[in-house]
C-alpha positions in Angstrom: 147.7 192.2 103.2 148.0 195.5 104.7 151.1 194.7 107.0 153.0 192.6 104.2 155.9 193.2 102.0 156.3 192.0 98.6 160.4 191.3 97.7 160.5 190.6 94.5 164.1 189.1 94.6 163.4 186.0 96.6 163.9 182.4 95.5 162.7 180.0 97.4 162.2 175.9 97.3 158.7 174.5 97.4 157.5 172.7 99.5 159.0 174.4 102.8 160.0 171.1 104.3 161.5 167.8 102.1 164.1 166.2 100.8 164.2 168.6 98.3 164.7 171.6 100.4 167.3 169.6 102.6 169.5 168.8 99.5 169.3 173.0 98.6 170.7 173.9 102.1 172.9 171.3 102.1 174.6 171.9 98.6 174.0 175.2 98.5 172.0 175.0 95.0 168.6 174.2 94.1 166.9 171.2 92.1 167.9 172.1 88.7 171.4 171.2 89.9 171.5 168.8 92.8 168.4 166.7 90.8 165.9 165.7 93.8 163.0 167.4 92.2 160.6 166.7 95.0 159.8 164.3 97.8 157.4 162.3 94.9 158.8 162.4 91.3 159.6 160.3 88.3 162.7 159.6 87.3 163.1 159.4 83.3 165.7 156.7 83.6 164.3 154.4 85.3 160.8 155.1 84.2 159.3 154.3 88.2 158.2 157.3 90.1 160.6 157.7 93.1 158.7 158.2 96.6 160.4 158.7 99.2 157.5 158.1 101.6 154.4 160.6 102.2 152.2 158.2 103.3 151.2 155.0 104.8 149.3 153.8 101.1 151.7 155.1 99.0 154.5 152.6 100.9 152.0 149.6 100.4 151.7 150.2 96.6 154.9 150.9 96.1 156.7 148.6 98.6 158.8 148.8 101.4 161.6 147.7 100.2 162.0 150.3 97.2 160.5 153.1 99.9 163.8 151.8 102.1 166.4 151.9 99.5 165.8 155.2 98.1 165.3 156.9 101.5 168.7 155.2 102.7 170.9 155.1 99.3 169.7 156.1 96.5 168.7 159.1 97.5 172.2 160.2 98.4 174.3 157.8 97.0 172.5 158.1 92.8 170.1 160.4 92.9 171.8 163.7 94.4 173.9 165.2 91.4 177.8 163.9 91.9 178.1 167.4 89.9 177.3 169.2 92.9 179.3 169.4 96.3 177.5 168.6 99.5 179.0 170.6 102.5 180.3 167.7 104.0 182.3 167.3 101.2 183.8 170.5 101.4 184.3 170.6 104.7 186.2 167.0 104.5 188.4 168.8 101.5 189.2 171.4 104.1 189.9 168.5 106.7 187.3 170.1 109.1 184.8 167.2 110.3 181.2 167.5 110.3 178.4 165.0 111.0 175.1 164.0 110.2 172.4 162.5 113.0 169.4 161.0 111.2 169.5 163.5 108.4 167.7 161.7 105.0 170.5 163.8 102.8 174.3 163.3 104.3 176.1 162.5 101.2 179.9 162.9 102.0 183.2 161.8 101.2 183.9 158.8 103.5 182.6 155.4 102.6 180.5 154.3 105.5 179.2 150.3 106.2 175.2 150.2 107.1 174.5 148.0 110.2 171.9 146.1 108.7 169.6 144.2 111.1 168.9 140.8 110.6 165.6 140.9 110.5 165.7 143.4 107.6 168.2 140.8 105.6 166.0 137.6 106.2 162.9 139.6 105.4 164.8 140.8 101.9 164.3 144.1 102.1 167.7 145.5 102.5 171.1 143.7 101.0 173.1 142.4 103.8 176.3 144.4 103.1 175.1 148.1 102.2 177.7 150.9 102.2 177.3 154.3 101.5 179.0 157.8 101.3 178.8 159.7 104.7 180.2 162.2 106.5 183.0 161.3 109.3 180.4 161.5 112.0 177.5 159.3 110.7 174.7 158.0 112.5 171.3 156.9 111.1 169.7 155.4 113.9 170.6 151.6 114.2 171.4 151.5 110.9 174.5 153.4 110.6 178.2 153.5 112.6 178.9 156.8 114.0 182.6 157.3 113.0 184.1 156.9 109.5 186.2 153.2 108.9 188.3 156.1 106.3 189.4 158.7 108.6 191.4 161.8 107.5 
């Protein structure tokens, strides 16, 4: 306490590392605007609580499959404001390409195709066409292509 500072002017999102915090650096506003409240929340609509996975029990009750689609679309593709502008967005309006490796927020303006596996399809858990809205560069792990189908 003796060697601290208080700044009064600081805003900060809570918790330090989540979903919520990604989708603050990445749109450049906080939750009251790009609406991902926090990696656990409920959503009003849809009366369910949205988890986007803090732990091995909470996947069991929940499920696996709901876990999967709101960690790989929902999350970016409904529940991320479309009143808000994620950088890649901007970036693609000023034609400058940008990517996203395995990042859970990557909302962009180029309709990408998920590689669904197989296994994934046969076991129900994901659709077998799934297509989302990426940056150009757009990799998420085997899932995901890594160049746009809808180039500049």
């Amino acid at each position: 306490m003796e060697r601290g500072q208080y700044i009064p002017d600081v805003v900060s999102s809570f918790p330090t590392m989540s979903v919520t915090v990604d989708s603050s650096l990445l749109t450049g506003t906080y939750p009251d605007r790009h609406r991902v409240p926090g990696l656990v929340w409920y959503d009003e609509t849809e009366k369910r609580i949205v988890n986007y996975g803090n732990g091995k029990r909470e996947l069991l009750k929940i499920g696996i499959k709901q876990i999967l689609l709101d960690n790989l679309y929902r999350l970016n593709n409904e529940h991320l404001s479309q009143d808000v502008q994620m950088i890649h967005e901007e970036l693609a309006f000023h034609k400058i390409p940008s990517g996203s490796i395995n990042g859970l927020i990557y909302h962009g303006s180029f309709l990408q195709p998920f590689n669904v596996p197989k296994l994934t399809v046969w076991l129900k858990l994901l659709p077998e066409k799934l297509r989302t809205h990426g940056p150009l560069l757009f990799s998420f792990g085997v899932l995901a292509c890594l160049y746009s189908e809808n180039r500049y």
